[in-house]
MDAnalysis code that builds the backbone (N, CA, C; Angstrom):
import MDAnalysis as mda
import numpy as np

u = mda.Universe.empty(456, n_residues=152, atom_resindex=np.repeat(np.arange(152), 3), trajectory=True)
u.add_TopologyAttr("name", ["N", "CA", "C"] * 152)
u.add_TopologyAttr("resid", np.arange(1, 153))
u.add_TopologyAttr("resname", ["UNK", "UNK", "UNK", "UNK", "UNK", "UNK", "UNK", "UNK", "UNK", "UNK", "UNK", "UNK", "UNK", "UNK", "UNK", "UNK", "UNK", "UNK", "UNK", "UNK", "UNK", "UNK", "UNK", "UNK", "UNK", "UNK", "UNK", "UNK", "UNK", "UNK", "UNK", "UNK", "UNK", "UNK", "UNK", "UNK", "UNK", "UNK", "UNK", "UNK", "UNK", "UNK", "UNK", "UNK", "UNK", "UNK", "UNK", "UNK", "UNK", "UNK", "UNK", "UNK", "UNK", "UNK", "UNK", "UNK", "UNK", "UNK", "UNK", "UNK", "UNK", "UNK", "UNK", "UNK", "UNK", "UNK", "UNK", "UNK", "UNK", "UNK", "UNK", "UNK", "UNK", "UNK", "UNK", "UNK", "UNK", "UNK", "UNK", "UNK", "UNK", "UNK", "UNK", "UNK", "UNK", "UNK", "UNK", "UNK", "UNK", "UNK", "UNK", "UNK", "UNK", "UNK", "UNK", "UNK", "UNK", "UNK", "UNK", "UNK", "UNK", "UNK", "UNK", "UNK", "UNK", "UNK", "UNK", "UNK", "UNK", "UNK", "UNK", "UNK", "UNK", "UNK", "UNK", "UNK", "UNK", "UNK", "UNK", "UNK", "UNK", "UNK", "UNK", "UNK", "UNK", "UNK", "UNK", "UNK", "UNK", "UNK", "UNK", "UNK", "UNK", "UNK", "UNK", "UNK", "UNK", "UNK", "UNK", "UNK", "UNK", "UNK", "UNK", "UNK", "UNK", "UNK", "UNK", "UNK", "UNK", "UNK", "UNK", "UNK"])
u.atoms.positions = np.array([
    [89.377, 19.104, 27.985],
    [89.522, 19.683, 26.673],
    [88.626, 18.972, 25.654],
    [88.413, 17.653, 25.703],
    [87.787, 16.966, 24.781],
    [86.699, 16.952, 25.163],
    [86.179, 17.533, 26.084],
    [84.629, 17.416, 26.606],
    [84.183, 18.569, 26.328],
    [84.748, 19.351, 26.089],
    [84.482, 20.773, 25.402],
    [84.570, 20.951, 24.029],
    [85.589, 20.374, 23.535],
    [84.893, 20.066, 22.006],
    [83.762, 19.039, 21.508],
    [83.379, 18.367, 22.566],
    [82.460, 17.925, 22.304],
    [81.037, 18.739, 22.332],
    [81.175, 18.989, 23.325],
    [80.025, 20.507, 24.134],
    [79.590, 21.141, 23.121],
    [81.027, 21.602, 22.474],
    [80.897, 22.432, 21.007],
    [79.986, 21.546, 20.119],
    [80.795, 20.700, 19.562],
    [79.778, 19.874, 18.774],
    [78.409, 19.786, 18.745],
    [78.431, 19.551, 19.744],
    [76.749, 19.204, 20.065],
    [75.931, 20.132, 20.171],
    [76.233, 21.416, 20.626],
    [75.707, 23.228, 20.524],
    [75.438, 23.603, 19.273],
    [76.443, 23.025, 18.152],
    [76.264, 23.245, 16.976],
    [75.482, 22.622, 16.315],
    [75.340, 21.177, 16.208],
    [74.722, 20.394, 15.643],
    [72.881, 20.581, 16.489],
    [72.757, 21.157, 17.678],
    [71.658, 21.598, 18.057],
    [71.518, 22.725, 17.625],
    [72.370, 23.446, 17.507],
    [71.802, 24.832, 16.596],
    [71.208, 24.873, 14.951],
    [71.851, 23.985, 14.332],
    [71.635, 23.274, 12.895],
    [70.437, 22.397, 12.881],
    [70.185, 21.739, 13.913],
    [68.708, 20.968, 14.171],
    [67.587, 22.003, 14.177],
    [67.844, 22.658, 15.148],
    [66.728, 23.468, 15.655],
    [66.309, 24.693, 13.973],
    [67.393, 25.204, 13.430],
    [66.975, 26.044, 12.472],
    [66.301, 24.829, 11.053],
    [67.065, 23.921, 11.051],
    [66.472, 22.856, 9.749],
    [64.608, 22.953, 10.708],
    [64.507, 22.879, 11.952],
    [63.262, 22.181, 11.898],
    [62.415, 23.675, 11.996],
    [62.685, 25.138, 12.494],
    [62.086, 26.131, 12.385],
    [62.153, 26.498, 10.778],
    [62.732, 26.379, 9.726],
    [62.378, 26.258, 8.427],
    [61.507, 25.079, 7.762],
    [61.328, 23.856, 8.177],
    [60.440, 23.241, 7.804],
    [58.885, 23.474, 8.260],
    [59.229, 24.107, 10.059],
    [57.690, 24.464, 10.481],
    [57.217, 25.850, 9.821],
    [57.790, 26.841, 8.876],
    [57.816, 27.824, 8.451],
    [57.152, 27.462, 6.804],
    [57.830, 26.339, 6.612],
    [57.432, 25.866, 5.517],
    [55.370, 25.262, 5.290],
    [55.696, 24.697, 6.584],
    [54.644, 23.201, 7.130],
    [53.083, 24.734, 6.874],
    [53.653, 25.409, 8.149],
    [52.290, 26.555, 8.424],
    [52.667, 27.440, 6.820],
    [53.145, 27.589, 6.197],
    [52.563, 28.665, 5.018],
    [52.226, 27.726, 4.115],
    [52.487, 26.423, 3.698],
    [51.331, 25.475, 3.110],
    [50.514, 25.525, 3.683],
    [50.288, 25.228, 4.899],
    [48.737, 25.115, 5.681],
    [47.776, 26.576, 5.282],
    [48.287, 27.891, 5.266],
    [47.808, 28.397, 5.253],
    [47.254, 29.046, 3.485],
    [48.196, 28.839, 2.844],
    [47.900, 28.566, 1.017],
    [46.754, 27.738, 1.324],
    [46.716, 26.505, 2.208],
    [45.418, 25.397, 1.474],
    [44.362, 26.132, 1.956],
    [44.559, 26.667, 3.409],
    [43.375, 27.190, 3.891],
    [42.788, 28.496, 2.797],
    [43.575, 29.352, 2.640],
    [43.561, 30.248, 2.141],
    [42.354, 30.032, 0.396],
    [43.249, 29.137, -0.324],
    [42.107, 27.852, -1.191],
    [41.166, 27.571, -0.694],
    [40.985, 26.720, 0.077],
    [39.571, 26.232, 0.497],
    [38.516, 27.075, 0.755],
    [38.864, 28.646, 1.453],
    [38.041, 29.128, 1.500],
    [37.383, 30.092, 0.223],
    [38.319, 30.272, -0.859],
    [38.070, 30.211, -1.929],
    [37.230, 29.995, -2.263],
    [37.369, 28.164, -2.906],
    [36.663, 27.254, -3.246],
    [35.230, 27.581, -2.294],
    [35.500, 27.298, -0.650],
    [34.201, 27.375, -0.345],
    [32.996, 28.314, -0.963],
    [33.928, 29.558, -0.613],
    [33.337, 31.205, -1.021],
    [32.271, 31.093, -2.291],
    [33.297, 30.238, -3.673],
    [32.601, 30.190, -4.840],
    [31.667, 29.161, -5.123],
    [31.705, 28.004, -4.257],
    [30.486, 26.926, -3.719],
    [29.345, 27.214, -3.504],
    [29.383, 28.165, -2.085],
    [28.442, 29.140, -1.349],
    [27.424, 30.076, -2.441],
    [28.398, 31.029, -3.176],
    [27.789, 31.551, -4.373],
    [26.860, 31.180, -5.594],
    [27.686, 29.768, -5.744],
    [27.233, 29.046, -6.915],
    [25.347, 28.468, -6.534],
    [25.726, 27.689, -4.763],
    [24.694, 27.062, -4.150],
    [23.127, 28.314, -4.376],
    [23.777, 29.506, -3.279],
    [23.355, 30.580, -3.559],
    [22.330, 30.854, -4.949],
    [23.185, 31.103, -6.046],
    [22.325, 31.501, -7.469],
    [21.422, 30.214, -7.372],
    [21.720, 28.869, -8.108],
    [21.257, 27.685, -7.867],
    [19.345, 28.355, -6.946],
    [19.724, 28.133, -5.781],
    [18.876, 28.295, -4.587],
    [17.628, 29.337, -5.324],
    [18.290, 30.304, -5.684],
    [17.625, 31.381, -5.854],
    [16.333, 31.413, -7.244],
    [17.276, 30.984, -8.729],
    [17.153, 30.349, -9.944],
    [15.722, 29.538, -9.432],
    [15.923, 27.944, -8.873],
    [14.739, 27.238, -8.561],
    [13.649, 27.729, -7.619],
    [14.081, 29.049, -6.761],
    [12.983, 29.837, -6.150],
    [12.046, 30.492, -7.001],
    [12.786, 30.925, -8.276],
    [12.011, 31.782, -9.147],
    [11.020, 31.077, -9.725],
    [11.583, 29.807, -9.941],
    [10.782, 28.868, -11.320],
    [9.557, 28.106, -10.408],
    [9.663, 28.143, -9.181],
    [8.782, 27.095, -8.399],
    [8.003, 28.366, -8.512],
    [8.303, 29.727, -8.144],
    [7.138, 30.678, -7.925],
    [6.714, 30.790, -8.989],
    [7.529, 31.008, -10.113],
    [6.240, 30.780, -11.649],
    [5.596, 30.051, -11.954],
    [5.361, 28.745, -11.679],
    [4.729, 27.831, -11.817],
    [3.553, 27.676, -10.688],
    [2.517, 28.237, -11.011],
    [1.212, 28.376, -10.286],
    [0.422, 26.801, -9.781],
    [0.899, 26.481, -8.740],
    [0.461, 25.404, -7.922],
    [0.719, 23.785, -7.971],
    [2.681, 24.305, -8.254],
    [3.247, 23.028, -8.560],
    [4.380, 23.528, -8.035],
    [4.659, 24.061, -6.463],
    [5.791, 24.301, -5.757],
    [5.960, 22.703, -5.376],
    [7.301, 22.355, -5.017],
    [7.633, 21.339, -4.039],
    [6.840, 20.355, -3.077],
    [6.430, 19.227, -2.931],
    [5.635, 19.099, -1.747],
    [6.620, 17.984, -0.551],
    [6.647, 18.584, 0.704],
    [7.582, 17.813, 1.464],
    [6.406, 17.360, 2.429],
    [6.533, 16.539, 2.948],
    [5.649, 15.326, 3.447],
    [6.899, 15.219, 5.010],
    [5.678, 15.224, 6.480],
    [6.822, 14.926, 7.770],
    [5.891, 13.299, 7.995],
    [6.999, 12.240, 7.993],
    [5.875, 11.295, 8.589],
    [6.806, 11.125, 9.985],
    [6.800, 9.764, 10.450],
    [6.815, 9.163, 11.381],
    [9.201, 9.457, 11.552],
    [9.387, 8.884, 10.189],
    [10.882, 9.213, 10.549],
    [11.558, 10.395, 10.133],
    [10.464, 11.554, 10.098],
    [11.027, 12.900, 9.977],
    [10.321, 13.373, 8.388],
    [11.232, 14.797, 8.607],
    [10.791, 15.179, 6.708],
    [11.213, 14.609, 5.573],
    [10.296, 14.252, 4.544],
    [10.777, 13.692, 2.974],
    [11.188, 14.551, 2.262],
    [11.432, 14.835, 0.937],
    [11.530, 15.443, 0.519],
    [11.671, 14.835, -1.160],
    [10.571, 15.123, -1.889],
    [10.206, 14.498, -2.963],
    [11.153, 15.189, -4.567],
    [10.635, 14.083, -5.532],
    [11.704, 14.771, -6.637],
    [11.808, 15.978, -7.191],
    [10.060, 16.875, -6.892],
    [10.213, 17.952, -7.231],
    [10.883, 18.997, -6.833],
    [11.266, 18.550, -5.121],
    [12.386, 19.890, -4.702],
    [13.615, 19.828, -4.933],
    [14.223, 19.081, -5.568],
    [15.174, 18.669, -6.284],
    [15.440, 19.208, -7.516],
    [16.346, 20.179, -7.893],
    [16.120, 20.706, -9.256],
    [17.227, 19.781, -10.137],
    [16.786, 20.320, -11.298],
    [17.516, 19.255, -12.396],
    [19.324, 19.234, -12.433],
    [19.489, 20.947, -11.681],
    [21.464, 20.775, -11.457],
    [21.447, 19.951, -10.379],
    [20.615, 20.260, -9.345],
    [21.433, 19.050, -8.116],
    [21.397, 17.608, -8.470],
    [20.248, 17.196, -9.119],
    [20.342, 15.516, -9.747],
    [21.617, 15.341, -10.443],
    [21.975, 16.244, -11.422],
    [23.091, 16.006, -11.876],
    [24.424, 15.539, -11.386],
    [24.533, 16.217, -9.694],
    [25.740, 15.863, -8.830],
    [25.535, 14.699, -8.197],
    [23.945, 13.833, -8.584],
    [24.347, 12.329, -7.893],
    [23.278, 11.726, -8.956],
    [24.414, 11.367, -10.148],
    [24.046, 10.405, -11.373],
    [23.593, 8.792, -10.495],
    [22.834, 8.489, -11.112],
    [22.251, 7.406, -10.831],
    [23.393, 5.850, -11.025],
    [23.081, 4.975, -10.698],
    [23.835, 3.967, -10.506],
    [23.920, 3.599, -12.039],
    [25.138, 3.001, -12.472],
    [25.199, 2.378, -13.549],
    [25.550, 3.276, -14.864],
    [25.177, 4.706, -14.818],
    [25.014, 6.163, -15.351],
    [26.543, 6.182, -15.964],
    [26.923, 7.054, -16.997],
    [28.159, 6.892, -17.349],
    [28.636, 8.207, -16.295],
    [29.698, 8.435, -15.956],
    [30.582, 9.515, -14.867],
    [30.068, 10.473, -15.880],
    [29.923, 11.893, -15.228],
    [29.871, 13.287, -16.290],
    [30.466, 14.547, -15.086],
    [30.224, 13.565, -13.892],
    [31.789, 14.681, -13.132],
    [32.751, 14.103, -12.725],
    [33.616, 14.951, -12.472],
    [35.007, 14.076, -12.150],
    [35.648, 14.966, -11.007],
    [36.267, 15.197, -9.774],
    [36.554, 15.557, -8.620],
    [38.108, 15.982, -8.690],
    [39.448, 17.251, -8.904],
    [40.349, 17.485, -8.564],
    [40.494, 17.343, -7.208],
    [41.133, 15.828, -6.149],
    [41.750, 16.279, -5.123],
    [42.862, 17.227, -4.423],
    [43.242, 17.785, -5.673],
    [44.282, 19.226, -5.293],
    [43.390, 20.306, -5.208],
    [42.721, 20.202, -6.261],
    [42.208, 21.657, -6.187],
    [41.018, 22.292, -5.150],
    [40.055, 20.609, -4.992],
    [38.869, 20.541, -4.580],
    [37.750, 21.140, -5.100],
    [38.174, 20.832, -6.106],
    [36.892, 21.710, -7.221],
    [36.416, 20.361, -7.990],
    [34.855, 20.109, -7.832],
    [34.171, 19.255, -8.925],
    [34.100, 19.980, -10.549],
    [33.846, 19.259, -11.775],
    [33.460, 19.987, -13.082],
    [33.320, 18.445, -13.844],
    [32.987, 19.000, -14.596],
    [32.488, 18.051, -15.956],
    [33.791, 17.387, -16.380],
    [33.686, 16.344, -16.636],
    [34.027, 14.834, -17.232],
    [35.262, 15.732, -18.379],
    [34.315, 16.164, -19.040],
    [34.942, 17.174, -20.682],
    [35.686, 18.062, -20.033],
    [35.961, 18.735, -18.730],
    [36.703, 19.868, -18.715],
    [38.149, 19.490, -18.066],
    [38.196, 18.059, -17.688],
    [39.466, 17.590, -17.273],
    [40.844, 17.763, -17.531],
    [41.180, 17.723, -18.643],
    [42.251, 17.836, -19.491],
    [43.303, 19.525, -19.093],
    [41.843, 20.303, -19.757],
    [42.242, 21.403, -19.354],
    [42.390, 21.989, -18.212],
    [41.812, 21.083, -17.577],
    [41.872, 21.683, -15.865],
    [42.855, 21.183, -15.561],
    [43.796, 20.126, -15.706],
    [45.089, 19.404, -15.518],
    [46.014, 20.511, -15.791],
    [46.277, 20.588, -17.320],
    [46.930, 21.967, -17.600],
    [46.562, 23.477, -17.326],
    [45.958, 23.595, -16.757],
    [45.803, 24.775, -16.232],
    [46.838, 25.896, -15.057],
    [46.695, 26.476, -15.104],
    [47.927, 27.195, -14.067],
    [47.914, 26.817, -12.657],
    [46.293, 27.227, -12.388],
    [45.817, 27.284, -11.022],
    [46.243, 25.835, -10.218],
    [45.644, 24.817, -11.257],
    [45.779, 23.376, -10.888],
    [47.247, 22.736, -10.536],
    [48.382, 23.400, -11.675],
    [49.684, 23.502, -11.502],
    [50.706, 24.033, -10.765],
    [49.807, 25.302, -10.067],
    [50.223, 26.057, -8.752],
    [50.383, 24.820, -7.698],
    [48.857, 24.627, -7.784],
    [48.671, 24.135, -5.961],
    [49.452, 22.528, -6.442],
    [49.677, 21.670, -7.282],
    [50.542, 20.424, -7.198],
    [51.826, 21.042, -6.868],
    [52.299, 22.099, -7.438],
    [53.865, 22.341, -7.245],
    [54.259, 22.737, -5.905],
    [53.371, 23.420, -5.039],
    [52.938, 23.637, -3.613],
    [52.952, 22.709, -2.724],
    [51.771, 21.499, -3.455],
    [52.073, 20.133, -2.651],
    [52.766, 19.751, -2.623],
    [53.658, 19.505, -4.029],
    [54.777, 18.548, -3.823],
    [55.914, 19.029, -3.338],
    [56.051, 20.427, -3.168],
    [57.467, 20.571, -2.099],
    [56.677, 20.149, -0.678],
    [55.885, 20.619, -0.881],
    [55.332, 20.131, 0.921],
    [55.613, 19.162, 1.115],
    [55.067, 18.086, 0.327],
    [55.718, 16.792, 0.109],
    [56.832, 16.626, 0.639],
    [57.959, 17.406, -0.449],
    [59.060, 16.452, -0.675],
    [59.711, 17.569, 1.110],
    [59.494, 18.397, 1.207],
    [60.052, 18.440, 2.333],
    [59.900, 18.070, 3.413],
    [58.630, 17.446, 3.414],
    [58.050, 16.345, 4.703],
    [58.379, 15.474, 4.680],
    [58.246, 14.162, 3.554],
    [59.061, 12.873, 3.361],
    [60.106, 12.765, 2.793],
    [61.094, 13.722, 1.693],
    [62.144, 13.461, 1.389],
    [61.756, 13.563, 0.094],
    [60.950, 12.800, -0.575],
    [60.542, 13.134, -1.982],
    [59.955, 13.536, -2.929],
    [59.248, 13.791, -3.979],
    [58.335, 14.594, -4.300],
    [57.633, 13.517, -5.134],
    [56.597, 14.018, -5.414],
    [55.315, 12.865, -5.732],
    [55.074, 13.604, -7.083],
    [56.594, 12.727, -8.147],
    [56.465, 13.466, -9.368],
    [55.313, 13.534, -9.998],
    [54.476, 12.195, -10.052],
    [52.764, 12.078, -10.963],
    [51.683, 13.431, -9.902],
    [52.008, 13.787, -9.270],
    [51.083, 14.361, -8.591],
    [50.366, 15.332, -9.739],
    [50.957, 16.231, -10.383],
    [50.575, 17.207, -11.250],
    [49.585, 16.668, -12.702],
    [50.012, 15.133, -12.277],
    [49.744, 14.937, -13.565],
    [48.177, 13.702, -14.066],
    [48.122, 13.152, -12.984],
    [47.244, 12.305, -12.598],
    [46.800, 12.539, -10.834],
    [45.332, 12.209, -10.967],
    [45.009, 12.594, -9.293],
    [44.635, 11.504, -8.334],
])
């Protein structure tokens, strides 16, 4: 008799295991798939941005009558000198010592200007995906990573 209420017990408390952990993996994969879902976003509008960029310095090298790019192959492969370099991509790697003028959201994965921080903090989009993380969070470790939203 007591080995059968135990039986019970334990049927139950495996039935209560098993659904707590098929709601957390329910949880686990539709975050995974929100970030993915983001990233490719982000990528998409990267791609685009790279894209115009690409295109923009194609135009201006072809207007400029015999001052395209010059890349040089020596001995440890191709160079590639300051002129193929246009003046936005220098911008994404300020020189040493340089004051910061971008600044990097690890939630969002979006780079922007130094000045647009604030508002990008308060912003919706930015406030979505922390509130996203941090249940992910808190239902993975137990707690939620109150500064998350608020500092990165």
């Amino acid at each position: 008799m007591r080995e059968d209420e135990e039986k019970e017990e334990k049927a139950k408390f495996l039935q209560i295991l098993e659904k707590h952990f098929e709601r957390q993996n329910k949880m686990i994969n539709t975050f995974c798939a929100e970030m993915t879902n983001s990233n490719k976003l982000v990528f998409n509008q990267l791609r685009k941005v790279i894209n115009k960029e690409e295109d923009v310095t194609d135009k201006a090298e072809e207007s400029k009558p015999g001052t395209s790019g010059t890349s040089s192959v020596s001995d440890t492969g191709p160079t590639i000198s300051d002129t193929d370099i246009s003046p936005e991509r220098k911008r994404w790697r300020p020189s040493i010592g340089s004051p910061r003028k971008e600044w990097f959201c690890h939630i969002c994965q979006q780079s922007m200007n130094i000045k647009s921080r604030s508002s990008h903090l308060n912003s919706k989009t930015h406030n979505n995906l922390a509130a996203l993380l941090n249940n992910a969070t808190s239902s993975l470790f137990g707690q939620p990573d109150k500064q998350l939203s608020k500092k990165d």
